[in-house]
C-alpha positions as CSV (number, residue, x, y, z in Angstrom):
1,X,0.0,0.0,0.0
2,X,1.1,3.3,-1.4
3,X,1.5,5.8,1.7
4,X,-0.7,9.1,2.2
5,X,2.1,11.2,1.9
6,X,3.7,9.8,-1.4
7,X,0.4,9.3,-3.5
8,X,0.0,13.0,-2.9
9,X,3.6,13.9,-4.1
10,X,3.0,11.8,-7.1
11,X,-0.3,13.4,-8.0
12,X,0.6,16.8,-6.6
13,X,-0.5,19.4,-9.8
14,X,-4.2,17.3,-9.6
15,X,-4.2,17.8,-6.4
16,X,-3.4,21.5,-6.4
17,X,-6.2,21.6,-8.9
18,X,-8.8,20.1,-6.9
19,X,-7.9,21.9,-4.0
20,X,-8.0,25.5,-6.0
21,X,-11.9,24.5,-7.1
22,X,-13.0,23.6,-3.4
23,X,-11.3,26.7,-2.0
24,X,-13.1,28.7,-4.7
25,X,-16.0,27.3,-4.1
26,X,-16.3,27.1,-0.1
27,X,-14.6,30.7,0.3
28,X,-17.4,32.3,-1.1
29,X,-20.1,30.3,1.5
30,X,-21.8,32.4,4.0
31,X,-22.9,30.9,7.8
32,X,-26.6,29.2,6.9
33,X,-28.9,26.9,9.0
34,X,-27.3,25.7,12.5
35,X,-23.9,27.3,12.1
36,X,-25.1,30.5,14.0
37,X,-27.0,28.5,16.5
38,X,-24.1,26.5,17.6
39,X,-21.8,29.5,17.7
40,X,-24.2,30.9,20.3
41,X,-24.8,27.8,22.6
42,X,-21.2,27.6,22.4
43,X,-21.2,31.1,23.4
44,X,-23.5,31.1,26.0
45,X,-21.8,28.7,27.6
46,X,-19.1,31.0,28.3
47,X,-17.3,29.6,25.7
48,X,-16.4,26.6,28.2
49,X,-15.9,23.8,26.3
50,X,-16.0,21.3,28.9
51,X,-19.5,23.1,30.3
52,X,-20.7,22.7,26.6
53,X,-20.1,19.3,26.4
54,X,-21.7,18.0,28.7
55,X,-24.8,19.7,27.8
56,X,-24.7,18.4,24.1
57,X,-24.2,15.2,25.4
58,X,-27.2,14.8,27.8
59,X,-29.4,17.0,25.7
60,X,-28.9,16.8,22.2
61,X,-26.3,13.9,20.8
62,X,-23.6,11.5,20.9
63,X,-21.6,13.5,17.8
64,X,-19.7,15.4,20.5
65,X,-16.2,14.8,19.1
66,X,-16.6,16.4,15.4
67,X,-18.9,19.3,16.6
68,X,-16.6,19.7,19.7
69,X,-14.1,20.0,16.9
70,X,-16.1,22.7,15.0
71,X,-17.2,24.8,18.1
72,X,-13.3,25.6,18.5
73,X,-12.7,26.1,15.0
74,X,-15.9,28.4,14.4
75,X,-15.2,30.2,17.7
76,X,-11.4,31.2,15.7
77,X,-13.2,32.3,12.7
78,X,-15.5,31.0,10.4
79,X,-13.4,31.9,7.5
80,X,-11.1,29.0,9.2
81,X,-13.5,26.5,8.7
82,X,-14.4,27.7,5.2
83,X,-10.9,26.8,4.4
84,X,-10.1,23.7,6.6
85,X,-13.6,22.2,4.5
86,X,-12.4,23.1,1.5
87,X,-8.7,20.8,2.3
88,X,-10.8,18.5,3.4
89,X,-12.8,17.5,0.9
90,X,-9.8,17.7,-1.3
91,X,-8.2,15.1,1.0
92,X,-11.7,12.4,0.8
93,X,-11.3,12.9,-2.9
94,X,-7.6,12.0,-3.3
95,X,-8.3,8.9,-0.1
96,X,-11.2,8.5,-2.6
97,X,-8.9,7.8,-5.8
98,X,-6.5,5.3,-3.3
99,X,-9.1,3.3,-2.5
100,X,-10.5,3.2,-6.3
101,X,-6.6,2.8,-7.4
102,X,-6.0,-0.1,-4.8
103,X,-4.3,-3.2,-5.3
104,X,-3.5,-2.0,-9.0
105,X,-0.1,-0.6,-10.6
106,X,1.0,2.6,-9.8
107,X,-0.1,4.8,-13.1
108,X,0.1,8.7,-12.5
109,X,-1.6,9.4,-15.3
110,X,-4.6,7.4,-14.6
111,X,-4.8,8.6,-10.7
112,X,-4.6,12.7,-11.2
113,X,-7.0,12.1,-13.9
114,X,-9.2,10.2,-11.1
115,X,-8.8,12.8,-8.5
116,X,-10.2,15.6,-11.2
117,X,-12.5,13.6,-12.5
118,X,-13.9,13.1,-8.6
119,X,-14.0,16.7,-8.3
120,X,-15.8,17.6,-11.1
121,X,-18.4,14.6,-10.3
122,X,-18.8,16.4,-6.4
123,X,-19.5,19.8,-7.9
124,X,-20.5,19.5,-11.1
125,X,-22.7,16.2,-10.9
126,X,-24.0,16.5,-7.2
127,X,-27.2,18.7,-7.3
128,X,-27.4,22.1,-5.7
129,X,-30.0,21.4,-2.8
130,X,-27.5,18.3,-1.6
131,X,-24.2,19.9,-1.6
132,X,-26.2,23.1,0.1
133,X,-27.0,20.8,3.2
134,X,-23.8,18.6,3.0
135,X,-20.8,20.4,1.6
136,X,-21.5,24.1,2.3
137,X,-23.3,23.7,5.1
138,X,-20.3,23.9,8.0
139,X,-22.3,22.2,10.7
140,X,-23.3,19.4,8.3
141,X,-19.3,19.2,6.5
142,X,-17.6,18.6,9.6
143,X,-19.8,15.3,10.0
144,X,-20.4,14.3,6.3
145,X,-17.1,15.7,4.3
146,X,-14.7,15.1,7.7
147,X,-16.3,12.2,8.8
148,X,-16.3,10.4,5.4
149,X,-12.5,11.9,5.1
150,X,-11.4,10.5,8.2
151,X,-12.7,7.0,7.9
152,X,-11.2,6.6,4.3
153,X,-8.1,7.4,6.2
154,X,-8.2,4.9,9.2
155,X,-9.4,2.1,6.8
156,X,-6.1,2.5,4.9
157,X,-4.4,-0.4,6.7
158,X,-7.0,-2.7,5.3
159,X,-6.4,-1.6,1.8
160,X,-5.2,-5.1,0.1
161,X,-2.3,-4.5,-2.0
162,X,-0.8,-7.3,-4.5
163,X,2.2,-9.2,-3.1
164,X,5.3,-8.5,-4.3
165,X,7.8,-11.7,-4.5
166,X,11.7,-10.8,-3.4
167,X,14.7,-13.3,-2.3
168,X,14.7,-12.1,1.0
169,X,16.2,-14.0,4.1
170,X,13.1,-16.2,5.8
171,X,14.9,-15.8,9.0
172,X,15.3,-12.4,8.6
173,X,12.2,-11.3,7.7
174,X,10.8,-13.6,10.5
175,X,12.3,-11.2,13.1
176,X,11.5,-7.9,12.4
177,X,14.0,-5.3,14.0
178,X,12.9,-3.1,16.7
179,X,12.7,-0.1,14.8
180,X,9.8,-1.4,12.3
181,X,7.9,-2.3,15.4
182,X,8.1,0.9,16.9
183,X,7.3,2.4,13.3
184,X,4.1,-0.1,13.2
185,X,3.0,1.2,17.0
186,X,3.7,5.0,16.0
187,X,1.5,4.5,13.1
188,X,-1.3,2.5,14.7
189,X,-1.2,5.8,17.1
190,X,-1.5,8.1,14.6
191,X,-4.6,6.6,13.5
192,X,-6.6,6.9,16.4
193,X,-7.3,10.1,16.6
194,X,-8.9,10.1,13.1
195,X,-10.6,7.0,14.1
196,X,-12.3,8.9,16.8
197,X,-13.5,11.3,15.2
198,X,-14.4,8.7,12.5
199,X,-16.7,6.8,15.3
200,X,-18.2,10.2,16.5
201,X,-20.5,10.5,13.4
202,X,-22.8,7.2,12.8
203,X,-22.9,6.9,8.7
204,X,-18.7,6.8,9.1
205,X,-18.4,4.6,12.3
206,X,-20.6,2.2,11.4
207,X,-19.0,1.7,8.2
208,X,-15.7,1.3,9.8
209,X,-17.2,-1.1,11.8
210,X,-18.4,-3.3,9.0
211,X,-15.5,-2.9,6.9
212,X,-12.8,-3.3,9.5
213,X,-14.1,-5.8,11.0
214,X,-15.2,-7.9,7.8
215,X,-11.5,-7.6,6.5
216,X,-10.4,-8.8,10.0
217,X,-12.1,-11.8,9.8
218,X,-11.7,-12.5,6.2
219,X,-7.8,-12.3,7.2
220,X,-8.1,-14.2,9.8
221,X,-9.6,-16.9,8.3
222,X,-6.9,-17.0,5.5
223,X,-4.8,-17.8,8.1
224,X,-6.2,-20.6,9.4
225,X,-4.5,-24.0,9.0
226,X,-8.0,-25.6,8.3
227,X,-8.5,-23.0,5.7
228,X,-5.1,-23.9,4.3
229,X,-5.5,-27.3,4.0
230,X,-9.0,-27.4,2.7
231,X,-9.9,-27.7,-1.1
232,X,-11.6,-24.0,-1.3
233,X,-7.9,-22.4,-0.4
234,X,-6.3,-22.5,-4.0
235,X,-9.4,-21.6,-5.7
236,X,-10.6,-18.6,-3.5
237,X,-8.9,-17.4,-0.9
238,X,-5.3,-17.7,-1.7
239,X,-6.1,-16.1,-5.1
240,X,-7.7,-13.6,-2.6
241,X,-4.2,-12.6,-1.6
242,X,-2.1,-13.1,-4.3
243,X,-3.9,-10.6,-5.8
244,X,-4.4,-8.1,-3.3
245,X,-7.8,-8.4,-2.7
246,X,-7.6,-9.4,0.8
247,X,-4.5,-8.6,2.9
248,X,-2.6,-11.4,4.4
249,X,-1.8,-10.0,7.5
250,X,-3.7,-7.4,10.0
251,X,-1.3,-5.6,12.1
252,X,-2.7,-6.7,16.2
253,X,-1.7,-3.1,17.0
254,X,-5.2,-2.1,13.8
255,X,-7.1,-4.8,15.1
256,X,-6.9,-2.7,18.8
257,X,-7.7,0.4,16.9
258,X,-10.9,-1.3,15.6
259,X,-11.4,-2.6,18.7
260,X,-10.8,0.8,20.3
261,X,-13.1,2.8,17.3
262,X,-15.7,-0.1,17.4
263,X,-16.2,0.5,21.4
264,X,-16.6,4.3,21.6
265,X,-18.9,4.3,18.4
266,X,-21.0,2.7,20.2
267,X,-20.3,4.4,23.6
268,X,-21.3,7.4,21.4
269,X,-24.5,5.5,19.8
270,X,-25.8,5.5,23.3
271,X,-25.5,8.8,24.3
272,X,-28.6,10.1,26.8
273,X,-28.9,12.8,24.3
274,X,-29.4,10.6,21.1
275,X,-32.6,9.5,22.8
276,X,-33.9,12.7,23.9
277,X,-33.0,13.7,20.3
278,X,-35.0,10.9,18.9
279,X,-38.3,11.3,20.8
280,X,-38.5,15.3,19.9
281,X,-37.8,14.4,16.4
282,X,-40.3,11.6,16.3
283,X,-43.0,13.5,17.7
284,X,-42.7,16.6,15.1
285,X,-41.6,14.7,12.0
286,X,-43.1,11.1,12.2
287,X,-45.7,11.0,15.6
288,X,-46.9,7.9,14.5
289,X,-43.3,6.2,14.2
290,X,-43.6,4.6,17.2
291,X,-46.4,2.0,15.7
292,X,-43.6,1.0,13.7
293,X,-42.2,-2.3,14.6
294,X,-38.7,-3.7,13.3
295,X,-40.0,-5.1,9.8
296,X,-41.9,-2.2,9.3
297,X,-38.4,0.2,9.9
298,X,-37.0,-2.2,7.7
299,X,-39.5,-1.8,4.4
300,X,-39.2,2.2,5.2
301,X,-35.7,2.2,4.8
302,X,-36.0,0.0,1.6
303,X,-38.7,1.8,-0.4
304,X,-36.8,5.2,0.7
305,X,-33.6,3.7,-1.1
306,X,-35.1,2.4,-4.1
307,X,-36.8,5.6,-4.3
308,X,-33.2,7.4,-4.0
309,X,-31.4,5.0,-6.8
310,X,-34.4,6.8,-8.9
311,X,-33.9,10.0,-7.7
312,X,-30.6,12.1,-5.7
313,X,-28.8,8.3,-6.3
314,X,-29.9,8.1,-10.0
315,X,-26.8,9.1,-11.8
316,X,-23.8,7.0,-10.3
317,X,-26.1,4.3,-10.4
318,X,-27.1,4.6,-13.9
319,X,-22.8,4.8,-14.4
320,X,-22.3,2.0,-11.6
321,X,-25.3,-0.3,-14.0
322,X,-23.2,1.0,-17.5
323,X,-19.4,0.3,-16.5
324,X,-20.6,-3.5,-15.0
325,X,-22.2,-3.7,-18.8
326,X,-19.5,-2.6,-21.0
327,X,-17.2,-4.4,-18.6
328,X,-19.0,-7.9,-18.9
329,X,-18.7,-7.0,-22.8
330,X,-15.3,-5.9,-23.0
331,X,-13.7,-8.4,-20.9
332,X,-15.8,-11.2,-22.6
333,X,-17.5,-12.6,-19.5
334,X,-19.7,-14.9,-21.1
335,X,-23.1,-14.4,-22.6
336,X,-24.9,-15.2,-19.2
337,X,-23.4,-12.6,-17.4
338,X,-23.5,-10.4,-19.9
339,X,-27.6,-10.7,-20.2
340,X,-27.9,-10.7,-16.4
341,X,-26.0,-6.9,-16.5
342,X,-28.1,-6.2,-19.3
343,X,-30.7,-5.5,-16.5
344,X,-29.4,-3.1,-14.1
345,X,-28.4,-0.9,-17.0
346,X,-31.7,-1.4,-18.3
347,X,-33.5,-0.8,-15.8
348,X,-31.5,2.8,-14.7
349,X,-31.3,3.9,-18.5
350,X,-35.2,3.4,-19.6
351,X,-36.2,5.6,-16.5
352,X,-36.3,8.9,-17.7
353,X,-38.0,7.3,-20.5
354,X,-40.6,5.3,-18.9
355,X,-41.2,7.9,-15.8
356,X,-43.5,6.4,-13.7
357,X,-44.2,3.3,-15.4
358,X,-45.5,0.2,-13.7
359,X,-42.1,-1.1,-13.4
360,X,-40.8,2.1,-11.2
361,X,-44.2,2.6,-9.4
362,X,-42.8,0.3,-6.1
363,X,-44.4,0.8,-3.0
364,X,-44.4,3.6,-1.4
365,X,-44.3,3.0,2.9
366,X,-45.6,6.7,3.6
367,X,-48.7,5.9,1.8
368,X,-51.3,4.0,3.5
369,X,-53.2,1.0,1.7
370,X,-53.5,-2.0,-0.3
371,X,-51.3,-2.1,-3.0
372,X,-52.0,-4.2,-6.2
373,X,-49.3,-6.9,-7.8
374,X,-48.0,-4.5,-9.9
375,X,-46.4,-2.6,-7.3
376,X,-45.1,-5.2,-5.6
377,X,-43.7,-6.1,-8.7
378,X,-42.0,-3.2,-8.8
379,X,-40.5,-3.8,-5.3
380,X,-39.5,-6.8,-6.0
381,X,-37.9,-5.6,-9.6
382,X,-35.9,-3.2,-7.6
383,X,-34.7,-4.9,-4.8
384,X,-33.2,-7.5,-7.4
385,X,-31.6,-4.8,-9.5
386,X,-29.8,-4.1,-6.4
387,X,-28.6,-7.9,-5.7
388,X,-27.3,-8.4,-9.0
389,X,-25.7,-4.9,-9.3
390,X,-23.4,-6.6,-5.6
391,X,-23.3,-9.7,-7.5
392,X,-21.6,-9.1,-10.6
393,X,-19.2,-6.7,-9.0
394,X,-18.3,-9.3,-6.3
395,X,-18.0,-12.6,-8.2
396,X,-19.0,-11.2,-12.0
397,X,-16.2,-9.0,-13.7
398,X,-13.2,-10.8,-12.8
399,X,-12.1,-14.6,-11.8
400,X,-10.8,-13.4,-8.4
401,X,-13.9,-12.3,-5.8
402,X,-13.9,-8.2,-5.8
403,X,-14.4,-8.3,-1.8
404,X,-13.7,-4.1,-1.6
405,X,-16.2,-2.5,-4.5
406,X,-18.4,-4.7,-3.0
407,X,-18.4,-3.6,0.3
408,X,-18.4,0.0,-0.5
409,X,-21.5,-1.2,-3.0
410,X,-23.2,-2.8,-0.4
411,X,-22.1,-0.4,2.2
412,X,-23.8,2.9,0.7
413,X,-27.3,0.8,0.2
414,X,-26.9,-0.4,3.9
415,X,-26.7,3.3,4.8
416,X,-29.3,4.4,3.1
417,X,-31.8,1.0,4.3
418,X,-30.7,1.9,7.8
419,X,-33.0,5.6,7.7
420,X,-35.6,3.9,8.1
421,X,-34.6,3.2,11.9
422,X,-34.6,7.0,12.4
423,X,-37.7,9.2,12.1
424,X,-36.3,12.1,10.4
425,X,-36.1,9.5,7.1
426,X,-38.3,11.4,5.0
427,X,-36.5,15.0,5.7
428,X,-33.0,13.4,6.0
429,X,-32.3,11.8,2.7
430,X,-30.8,14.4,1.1
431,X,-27.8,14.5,3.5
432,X,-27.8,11.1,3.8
433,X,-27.5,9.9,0.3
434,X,-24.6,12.6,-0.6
435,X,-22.7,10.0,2.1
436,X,-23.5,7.2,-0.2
437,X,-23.3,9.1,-3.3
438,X,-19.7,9.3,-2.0
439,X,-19.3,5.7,-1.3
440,X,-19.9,4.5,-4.4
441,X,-17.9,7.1,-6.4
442,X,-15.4,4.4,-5.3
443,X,-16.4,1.0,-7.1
444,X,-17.8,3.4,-9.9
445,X,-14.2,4.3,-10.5
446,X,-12.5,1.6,-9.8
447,X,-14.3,-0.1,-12.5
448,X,-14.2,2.5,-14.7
449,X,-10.4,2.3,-14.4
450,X,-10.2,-1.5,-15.2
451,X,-12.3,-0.9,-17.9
452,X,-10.0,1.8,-19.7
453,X,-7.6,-0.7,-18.8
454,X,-9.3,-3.4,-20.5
455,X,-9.7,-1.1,-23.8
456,X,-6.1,-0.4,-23.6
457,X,-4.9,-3.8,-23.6
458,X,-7.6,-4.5,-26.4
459,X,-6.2,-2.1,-29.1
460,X,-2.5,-2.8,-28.0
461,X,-3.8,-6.8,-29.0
462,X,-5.4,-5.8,-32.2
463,X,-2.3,-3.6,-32.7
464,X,0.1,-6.8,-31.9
465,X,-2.0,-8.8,-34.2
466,X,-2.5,-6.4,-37.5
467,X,2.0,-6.1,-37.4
468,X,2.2,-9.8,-36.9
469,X,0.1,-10.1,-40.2
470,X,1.6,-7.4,-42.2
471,X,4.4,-9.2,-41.8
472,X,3.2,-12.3,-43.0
């Protein structure tokens, strides 16, 4: 794995680039919403943090870490914060393009264009009512632009990266020297003050949760002698490794950082005021929320995201649905796969067509009634759009399983299901689906990136072949 510090060296005139369009464009943003309102709690508190703490944490949430953060910074000057957003949402987008670029060559070329191409998708693509209440909102960007930044960050030691092969001494290497332990244990302590921050927002703790603790486990088990031994090894996991999918080894001193992170995101999940929080919420936006029992949270959450792939999530999944496709037909997957991707992109690229044709008329959970087969049709149709969209990217495009894009895939529908369990579902979406929108910029790109790769190789073949025969 390429460091932080390196990648950012290498693609340092991008980078420059993309910093230059976020500082334009956050400079010019004025305090809106909450931002006042927090300055003056903050303020009437005597500008005691410790006093104002405790307060937000009994009476209002459990995000006390990143808006701690932000009542110091806004208390300097909110010009500070306009420009602190605007580096940080450079810095998601380049962790952004790592994560997209893992476990592949190092290419310049291809990784500045990424990290420009990122950018222009965040302000070009992203509509103006989301990045309003995400980006330039400050009270909102220290939780979804910081939050999303830092978690990126403290996931990098999970970033699988191919094995390299050298002669080196087995004994040697055996006993590392004391100076890369101490390196390792510096590091692992560098990362956990990003991680708590990371765990102080819930979208960005529970995903490094799930990730973290799904690559632990997958490590683990690679590991395992009965693993080794048994007839699945050669043909999953140790291709798993060997490729960089999954890494080999998780450092003990990350695994205590996750357990660390895990424990105080939850710590945080519980806080007194999250409840009180909940109830005042529930009883102006949703009184009737409390009739609701699991499986009814549950359906909320779903017909809210398939409503969002249609709507705020529409574009990067109509470009997640078309790169799987080209992908399936490029790399020559077969002609099952590529019918059963003929679906998704189908399905995403008819809609502005169709409108609200029987086939995108699912069920909507805010509106009360029987519903006839049709619409449950469209439900189903959906949901199953979904599933094979995290098939094919897991199992589908290559011969090695894709364990990362997948989880990022699966990760931002998971966030979006999960608004269901909240009653501020039907006024929240728009911040919350910016966080997925920004998940899955990640296996959009990385797949766009092995697709350009694929073309590449294809003309350099054809190329090959049409000297071969002019020679002949």
């Amino acid at each position: 794995m390429m460091s932080t510090l390196t990648f950012i060296r290498k693609n340092k005139i991008a980078i420059i680039l993309s910093l230059a369009v976020s500082l334009a464009a956050n400079l010019a943003q004025p305090m809106r919403l909450d931002d006042a309102t927090f300055l003056e709690t903050f303020t009437s508190h005597g500008n005691d943090l410790w006093a104002w703490a405790q307060d937000y944490w009994i009476t209002w949430s459990g995000r006390i870490v990143p808006h701690a953060v932000f009542m110091i910074l806004l208390s300097v000057s909110p010009e500070l914060v306009n420009i602190l957003n605007a580096i940080m949402t450079t810095l998601s987008i380049v962790l952004s393009c790592m994560w997209a670029s893992a476990g592949r060559k190092e290419n310049t070329f291809t990784e500045s264009l990424t990290i420009l191409l990122m950018t222009a998708a965040l302000y070009i693509l992203t509509p103006t009512e989301i990045l309003d209440v995400t980006v330039f909102w400050k009270t909102a960007s220290v939780l979804y632009i910081w939050g999303f930044a830092a978690m990126l960050y403290v996931l990098l030691p999970f970033m699988p990266a191919p094995q390299v092969h050298t002669n080196v001494n087995k004994k040697k290497s055996a006993s590392r020297d004391l100076r890369t332990r101490r390196s390792d244990i510096g590091k692992s302590l560098l990362l956990l003050l990003p991680a708590l921050y990371c765990a102080g927002f819930e979208p960005s703790g529970s995903f490094y949760f799930a990730f973290g603790g799904i690559m632990i486990l997958l490590s683990a088990a690679c590991g395992l002698p009965a693993m080794r031994s048994a007839g699945l090894w050669k043909r999953f996991f140790e291709g798993q490794i060997s490729s960089g999918r999954i890494p080999e080894h998780v450092s003990r001193h990350v695994v205590l950082c996750w357990l660390i992170t895990s424990a105080m995101f939850f710590r945080f999940l519980t806080a007194p005021g999250n409840m009180v929080r909940f109830e005042e919420e529930a009883l102006f936006w949703f009184p009737n929320y409390g009739l609701l029992g699991f499986v009814d949270k549950l359906f909320l959450g779903t017909c809210y995201t398939l409503g969002a792939c249609l709507g705020e999530l529409y574009l990067p999944m109509l470009m997640l649905s078309l790169a799987i496709l080209l992908l399936m037909i490029v790399k020559r997957r077969g002609v099952v796969l590529t019918l059963t991707a003929l679906l998704p992109a189908l399905y995403y690229s008819l809609h502005p067509v169709a409108g609200e044709s029987f086939v995108y008329a699912f069920v909507r959970s805010d509106v009360y009634g029987l519903y006839p087969p049709a619409n449950w049709f469209a439900t189903f149709l959906g949901m199953l759009v979904l599933l094979i969209i995290a098939f094919l990217i897991f199992m589908g495009i290559s011969d090695t399983l894709e364990f990362v894009n997948t989880l990022f895939f699966c990760g931002a529908v998971a966030e979006q299901i999960v608004m269901g369990f909240t009653p501020t579902v039907g006024v929240s979406i728009s911040r919350s689906t910016f966080f997925c929108r920004e998940l899955l910029m990640i296996p959009i790109f990385s797949l766009l990136i092995t697709l350009l790769a694929a073309v590449c190789r294809g003309i350099r073949t054809s190329q090959t072949v049409k000297k071969w025969t002019h020679r002949e």
